[in-house]
C-alpha positions, 0 to 999 in steps of 0.5 A: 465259405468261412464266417470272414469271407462272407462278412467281406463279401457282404461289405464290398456290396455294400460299399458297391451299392453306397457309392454308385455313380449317379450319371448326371447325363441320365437325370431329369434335373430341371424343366423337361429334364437335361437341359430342356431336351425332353428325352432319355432313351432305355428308359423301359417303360410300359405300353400301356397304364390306367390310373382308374385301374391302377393298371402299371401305377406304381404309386399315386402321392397327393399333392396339397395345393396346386402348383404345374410346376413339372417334378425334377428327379436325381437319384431316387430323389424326385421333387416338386413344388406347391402353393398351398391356401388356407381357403381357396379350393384351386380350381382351374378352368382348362379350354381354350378361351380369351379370358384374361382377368385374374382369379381374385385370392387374398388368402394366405398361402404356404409355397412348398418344396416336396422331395419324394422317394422314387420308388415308394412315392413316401414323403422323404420331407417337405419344406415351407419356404414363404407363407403369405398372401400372393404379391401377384394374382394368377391366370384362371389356367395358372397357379402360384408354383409354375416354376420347375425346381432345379437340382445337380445332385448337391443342390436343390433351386425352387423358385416362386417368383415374387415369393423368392428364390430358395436353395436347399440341400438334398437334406431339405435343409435350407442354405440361402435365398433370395428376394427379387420384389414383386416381379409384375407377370401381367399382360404388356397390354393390361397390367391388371391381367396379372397370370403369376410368374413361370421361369424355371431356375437352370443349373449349370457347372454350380450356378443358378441361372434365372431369367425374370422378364416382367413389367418393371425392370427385366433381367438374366442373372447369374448366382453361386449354388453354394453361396447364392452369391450374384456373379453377374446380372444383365438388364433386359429390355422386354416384355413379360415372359414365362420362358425357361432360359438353356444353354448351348455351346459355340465351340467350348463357350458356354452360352445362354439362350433365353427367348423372349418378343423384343430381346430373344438372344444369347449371352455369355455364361461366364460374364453375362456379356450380350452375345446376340440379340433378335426380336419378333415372334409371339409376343407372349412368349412362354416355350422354352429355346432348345438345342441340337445341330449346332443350333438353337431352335426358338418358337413362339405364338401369340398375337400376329406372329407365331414363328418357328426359327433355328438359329446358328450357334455362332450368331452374333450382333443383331440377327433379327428378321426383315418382315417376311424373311425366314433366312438370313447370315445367322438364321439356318431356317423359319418358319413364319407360323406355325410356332406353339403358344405354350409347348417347347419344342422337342428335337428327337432323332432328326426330326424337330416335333412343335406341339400346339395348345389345340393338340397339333403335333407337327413335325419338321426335318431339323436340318432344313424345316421341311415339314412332314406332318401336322396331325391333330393328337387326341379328342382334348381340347386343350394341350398345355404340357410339352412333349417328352420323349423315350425309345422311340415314343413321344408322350403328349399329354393333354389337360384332361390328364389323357396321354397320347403315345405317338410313334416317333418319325416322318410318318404320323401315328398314334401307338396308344391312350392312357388315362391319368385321371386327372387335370394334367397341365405339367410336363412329365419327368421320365427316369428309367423305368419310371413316368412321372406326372404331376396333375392337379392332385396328384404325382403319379409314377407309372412304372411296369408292374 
């Protein structure tokens, strides 16, 4: 082989490894990865890891600070958010209790964005973008960074709610952001039970979608990824809520699901129009609407109510319920309880998995509700990270940082434990060949060895 020869061969695969399509299908670029589906499948992970022995940990990265927000990957990007104090220590009291008094903390915090490298775990660089003290206190379960980044490859989104919305590029250089004011997430009963805000930012076809439901003036908003212009705002009269919006389809259109107590409903991508409208549920809603059948799945649990309800992708007006009903022109099917307090949902195959804050995983036919089993996962007390899904497995995580893999399907069974090691309050991200978790210290990746 001549000296040429060689050398052009080496250059086209170099060229081929450079300019590598990246499936945008396959990356986890927002809250539970594709449109809050919870799934990537031929993602060859292992059975089995221990981050006690090191055992299929394939790098370990403190995170200063505290933040659940849940790590967002792209390429061999991943990113994650943190709220760093100048005193305070961040401790979390996990368990499930009443308490619904605020941790008391005036001191000084820096709210960070990290990107890390896949496959080393290295810093590839980190910025700050607010310093000051909280302009809302949080739940003793809580922390100042609750909201996932968003990324579509070009862009990354990170939101700190009361500290701004922050656009940067995959540089970490900055590009625009904004200021909403103080957004008041207390309970509706007790405005001083203030728990610090949670909505996650989604990206959808170059815009940022953000929904602030909150004590004082409520909205869904759209902006433009590379300007932060506002395209349209919507108004919203409801409740305080910690719920990431999605999107689902009616034929072609684009719509927005977003899930709330007075005002769960649907409003056109483009124009921010109402589409339909539905009230009733947990009155504290926190999961996330997800989508599949032709159908948006919506559950909720806090108060008297704790539903569980498909509604049809052509819903339109005002769907909502009469008391005791579970059907009607729009809604496929409801269970009246049954519903999560803090879990999205995960539809996986055609089955549709709920778990509970208490570890209840119960599982339902998509398509008619039929419910199949409702088994408690693991010894953990409490469970606060939503189920995610590959090749036939789902992973719950409960906050001891225990990590139950349990056979996807009608029949109930649990495959394996694995221990992290670690308070785990977030859901993880998966990418192929790669777990990620993010603890109270710690991303952690998990990986075959």
């Amino acid at each position: 082989m001549s000296k040429y020869t060689f050398l052009l061969i080496v250059s086209i695969v170099f060229l081929t490894v450079c300019t590598k399509k990246i499936d945008p299908d396959r990356q986890w670029f927002m809250y539970r990865g594709n449109y809050a589906s919870g799934v990537l499948d031929q993602a060859n992970l292992p059975e089995t890891w221990d981050a006690v022995t090191g055992d299929n940990i394939a790098w370990k990265t403190e995170i200063p600070g505290m933040g659940h927000s849940c790590p967002v990957v792209w390429g061999d990007n991943v990113f994650v958010t943190t709220a760093v104090s100048t005193e305070e220590k961040g401790d979390i009291k996990t368990g499930i209790y009443g308490s619904i008094a605020p941790v008391p903390d005036s001191s000084i915090h820096d709210w960070n964005l990290y990107c890390i490298d896949k496959t080393s775990g290295e810093i590839k660089w980190e910025q700050t973008s607010h310093s000051g003290i909280p302009e809302q206190k949080r739940h003793p379960m809580s922390s100042h960074a609750n909201c996932s980044p968003a990324t579509n490859g070009e862009f990354v989104v990170a939101f700190f709610g009361s500290e701004g919305l922050y656009c940067y590029n995959m540089r970490g250089d900055l590009q625009w952001s904004k200021d909403f004011g103080v957004l008041k997430s207390s309970f509706f009963l007790v405005e001083s039970a203030e728990w610090e805000f949670a909505s996650s930012p989604l990206i959808h076809e170059d815009v940022v979608i953000i929904q602030c439901d909150v004590m004082e003036n409520s909205f869904l908003a759209a902006y433009d990824i590379k300007t932060g212009e506002e395209l349209w705002k919507q108004n919203r009269d409801e409740y305080p809520g910690w719920c990431t919006p999605n999107i689902y389809y009616e034929g072609e259109k684009a719509r927005i699901a977003v899930n709330g107590f007075k005002h769960r409903g649907g409003y056109d991508f483009e124009t921010g129009e109402e589409i339909w409208r539905m009230s009733g549920g947990g009155d504290i809603p926190v999961p996330t609407p997800i989508v599949g059948n032709d159908l948006i799945y919506f559950n909720s649990a806090h108060g008297k109510m704790s539903p569980i309800l498909a509604i049809q992708n052509n819903a339109s007006g005002d769907i909502t319920l009469e008391e005791r009903e579970t059907t009607n022109e729009f809604v496929k099917w409801g269970k009246l309880r049954g519903g999560s307090y803090m879990g999205t949902m995960l539809i996986y195959g055609d089955y549709l998995y709920n778990a509970a804050w208490n570890g209840k995983l119960s599982c339902f036919n998509a398509l008619t509700g039929e419910e199949m089993f409702a088994e408690k996962v693991g010894s953990g007390n409490s469970y606060t990270s939503s189920p995610v899904a590959a090749d036939g497995i789902i992973y719950i995580t409960d906050n001891n940082g225990m990590v139950y893999s349990v056979k996807a399907g009608p029949e109930f069974q649990v495959l394996q434990e694995n221990n992290l090691d670690e308070t785990c309050m977030s859901t993880p991200a998966i990418a192929e060949n790669y777990l990620f978790f993010r603890t109270n210290r710690s991303l952690i990746a998990v990986k075959k060895q």
